[in-house]
N, C-alpha and C positions, 0 to 999 in steps of 0.2 A: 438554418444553423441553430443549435441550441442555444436556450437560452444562459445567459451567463451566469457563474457562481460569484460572487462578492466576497476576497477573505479575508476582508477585515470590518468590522463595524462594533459600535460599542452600542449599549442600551441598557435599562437600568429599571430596577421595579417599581412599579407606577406612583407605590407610598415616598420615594425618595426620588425620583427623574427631576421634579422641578430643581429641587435644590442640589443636586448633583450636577446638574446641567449649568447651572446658575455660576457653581463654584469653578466649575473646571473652565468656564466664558470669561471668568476674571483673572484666574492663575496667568489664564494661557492666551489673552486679550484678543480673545477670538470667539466668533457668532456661531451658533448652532443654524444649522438647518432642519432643524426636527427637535422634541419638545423631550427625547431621552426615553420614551417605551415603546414597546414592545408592537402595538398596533399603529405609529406612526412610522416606526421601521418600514411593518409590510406598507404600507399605503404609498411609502416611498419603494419598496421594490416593484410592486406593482407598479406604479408609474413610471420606472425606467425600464420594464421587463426585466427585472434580474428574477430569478429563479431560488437560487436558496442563497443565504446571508450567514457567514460564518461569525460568529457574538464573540465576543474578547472580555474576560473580564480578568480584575484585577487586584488580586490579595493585597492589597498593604500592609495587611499584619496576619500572622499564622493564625488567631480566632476566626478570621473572617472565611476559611477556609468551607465549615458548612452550612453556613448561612449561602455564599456564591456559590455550592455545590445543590442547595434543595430549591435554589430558582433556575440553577442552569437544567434540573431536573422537571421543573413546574413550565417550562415555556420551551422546552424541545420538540420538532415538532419536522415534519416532512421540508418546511421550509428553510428554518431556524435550528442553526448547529450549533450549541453555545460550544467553547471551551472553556473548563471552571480554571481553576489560580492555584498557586499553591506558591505560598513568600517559604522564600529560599533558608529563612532560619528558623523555619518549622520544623521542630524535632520531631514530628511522626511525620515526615513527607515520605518515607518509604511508604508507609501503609495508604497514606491519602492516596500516591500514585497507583496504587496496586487495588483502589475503591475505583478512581475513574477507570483506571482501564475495565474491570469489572463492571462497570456500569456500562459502556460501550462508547464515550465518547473517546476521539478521537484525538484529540492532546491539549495540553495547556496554552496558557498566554503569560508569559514573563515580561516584568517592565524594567531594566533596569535602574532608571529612577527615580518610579514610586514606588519600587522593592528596598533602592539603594547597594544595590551590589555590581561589580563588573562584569562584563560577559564573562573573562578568563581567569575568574577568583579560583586558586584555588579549590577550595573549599566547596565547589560544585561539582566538582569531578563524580562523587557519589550521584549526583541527581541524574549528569548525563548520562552517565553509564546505565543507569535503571529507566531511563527513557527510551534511550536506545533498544533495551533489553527487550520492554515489551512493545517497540514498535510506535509508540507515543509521537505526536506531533509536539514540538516548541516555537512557538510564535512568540516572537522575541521584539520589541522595539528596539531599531537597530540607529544607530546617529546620533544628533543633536533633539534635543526635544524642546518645543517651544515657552513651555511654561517653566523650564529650568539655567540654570548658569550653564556653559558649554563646557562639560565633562566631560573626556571620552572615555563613557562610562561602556561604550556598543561597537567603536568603530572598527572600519574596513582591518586593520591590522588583529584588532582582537579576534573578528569573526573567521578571519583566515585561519588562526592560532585553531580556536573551538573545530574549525571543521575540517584541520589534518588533525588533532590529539582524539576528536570522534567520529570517525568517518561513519557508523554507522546512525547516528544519530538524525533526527530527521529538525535540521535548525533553518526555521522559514524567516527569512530575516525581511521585515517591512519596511518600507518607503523607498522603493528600489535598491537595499543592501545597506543603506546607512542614510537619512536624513539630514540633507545638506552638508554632507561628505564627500558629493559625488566625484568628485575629481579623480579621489582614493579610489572610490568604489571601481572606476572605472581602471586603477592601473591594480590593484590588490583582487579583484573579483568578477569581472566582466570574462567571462569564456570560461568560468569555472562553474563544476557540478555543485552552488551554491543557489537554494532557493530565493529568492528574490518575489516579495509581493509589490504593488505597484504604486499604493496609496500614497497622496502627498507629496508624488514627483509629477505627472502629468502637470500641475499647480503651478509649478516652479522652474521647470527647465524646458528649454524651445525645442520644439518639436524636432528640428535638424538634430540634433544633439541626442532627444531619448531614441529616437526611432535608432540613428544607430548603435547605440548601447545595449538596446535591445536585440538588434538584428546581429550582434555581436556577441550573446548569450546563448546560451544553449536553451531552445523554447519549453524543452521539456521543465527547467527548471522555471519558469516565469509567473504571477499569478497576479490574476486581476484584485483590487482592493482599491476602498473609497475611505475609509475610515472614518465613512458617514455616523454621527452627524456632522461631522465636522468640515464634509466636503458635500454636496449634492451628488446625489448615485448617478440620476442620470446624466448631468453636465460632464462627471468623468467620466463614464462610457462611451458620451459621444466624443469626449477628449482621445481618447485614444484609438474609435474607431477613426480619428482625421488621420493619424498617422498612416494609414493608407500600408500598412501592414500586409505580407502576404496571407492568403486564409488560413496559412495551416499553422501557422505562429499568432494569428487574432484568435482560434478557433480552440490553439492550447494552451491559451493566457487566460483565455476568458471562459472555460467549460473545463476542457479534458484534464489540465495534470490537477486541479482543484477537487476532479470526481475521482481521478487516480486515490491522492493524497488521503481523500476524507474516508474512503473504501478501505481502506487499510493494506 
C-alpha cells in the first residue's frame, strides 16, 4: 500500500520555530511533539512512513502575506507542500490568489480565529468565488479551537450554509468537519459531498463512534491529517489503522483523494 499523505501539519522557519512553538504551547496549554522546523517535520515523517506533509500556514495580518509566501516558496519540495495564507481583509487578495495559483501551489489555509472572521461572513463571498474559479484548495479550521473562547466562528451549520451557496468551491474542512462539534457534524454533514480531514478527532472520540462516521461518509471525501506538531504522526496513524477500516476507505483516507486533491 502506498505510503500516506499527511494534510495537515504546521512548521515554521528555523529563526522563529522556538518561539512560535513556545507561544502557541502557552495560548493553547498544550506540548509540542517536535521543536517547529522544517527538518524535525521530515524526521518525524520518516519515522512514521508518511510520504509527503501538506504545511498550513497562517496570515494573521494581510503584510504577512509575502513574507509566508517566499518561505512557502524556499522549503517546497517533493515531500513538503506548503499552502501560503492570505487574511481575509487583505485588499489585494484578488492578485495574491491569482500569484499562488501562478506559482503552482495548490490552495490556501484559512483560520477563522486567528484571521477573526466567520466562515459565512458575507463579505467572503468575493474570495470563494475566485477560489472556486481557479480551482484553489481552502483549508479551513473548522469547530472550536483550543487556545480561544467557544465561538462558532466554523461550525457544522455554517459549513453547510458555505458548501450549498459554493458548491464548486473545493472547502477541506479539518478535525473531522468541526472540532469538538461532532454531534452537529454528525447530524448537519456526515453522508454529504463535504471534505472532512481527520486531525484531532482520532485523539478525542472512541473508536466505535469514528469508525462509524466514517464508514458513514463518503470515502472519497475523507483525508488523513495529524496536525503535527501538535499530535505525533505516527501514534495517529496507527490510531486509525486500529480502526480496522476496509482497505479501500484506509487506502483513500490516507493516499488517494489527498494525491487527487493536490494534483489538481
Amino acid at each position: 500500500m502506498a505510503a500516506p499523505i499527511d494534510f495537515h501539519t504546521h512548521a515554521f522557519p528555523d529563526a522563529i520555530a522556538r518561539t512560535a512553538i513556545a507561544a502557541l504551547e502557552k495560548s493553547g496549554n498544550i506540548k509540542a511533539y517536535l521543536d517547529g522546523t522544517i527538518d524535525s517535520l521530515l524526521a518525524s515523517m520518516d519515522q512514521a512512513g508518511i510520504d509527503k506533509s501538506v504545511l498550513c500556514s497562517i496570515a494573521t495580518r494581510p503584510e504577512q502575506f509575502q513574507p509566508i509566501l517566499d518561505w512557502s516558496m524556499a522549503i517546497r519540495s517533493s515531500r513538503i507542500i506548503p499552502l501560503p495564507s492570505i487574511h481575509p481583509t487583505d485588499p489585494k487578495r484578488r492578485s495574491r490568489l491569482e500569484q499562488i495559483h501562478a506559482l503552482g501551489f495548490p490552495g490556501i489555509k484559512l483560520h477563522p480565529f486567528y484571521q477573526d472572521f466567520f466562515l459565512d461572513d458575507p463579505s467572503l463571498t468575493e474570495l470563494y468565488y475566485q477560489l472556486s474559479e481557479l480551482g484553489l484548495l481552502a483549508v479551513v479550521h473548522t469547530g472550536y479551537d483550543i487556545a480561544y473562547p467557544r465561538i462558532r466562528r466554523a461550525d457544522p451549520r455554517r459549513i453547510a450554509k458555505v458548501s450549498q451557496q459554493f458548491p464548486e468551491l473545493k472547502l477541506i474542512t479539518t478535525h473531522l468537519g468541526s472540532w469538538d462539534q461532532w454531534d452537529e457534524v454528525q447530524e448537519l454533514l456526515i453522508g454529504k459531498p463535504i471534505y472532512m480531514e481527520l486531525s484531532f478527532s482520532l485523539d478525542f472520540l472512541d473508536q466505535v463512534r469514528i469508525r462509524e462516521m466514517l464508514l458513514s461518509h463518503p470515502r472519497e471525501y475523507l483525508l488523513f491529517g495529524t496536525d503535527s506538531p501538535w499530535t505525533d504522526q505516527a501514534t495517529t496513524l496507527q490510531r486509525l489503522k486500529n480502526l480496522n477500516l476496509p482497505d479501500d476507505y484506509f487506502s483513500a483516507i490516507t493516499r488517494a483523494n489527498a494525491a487527487r486533491l493536490l494534483e489538481g
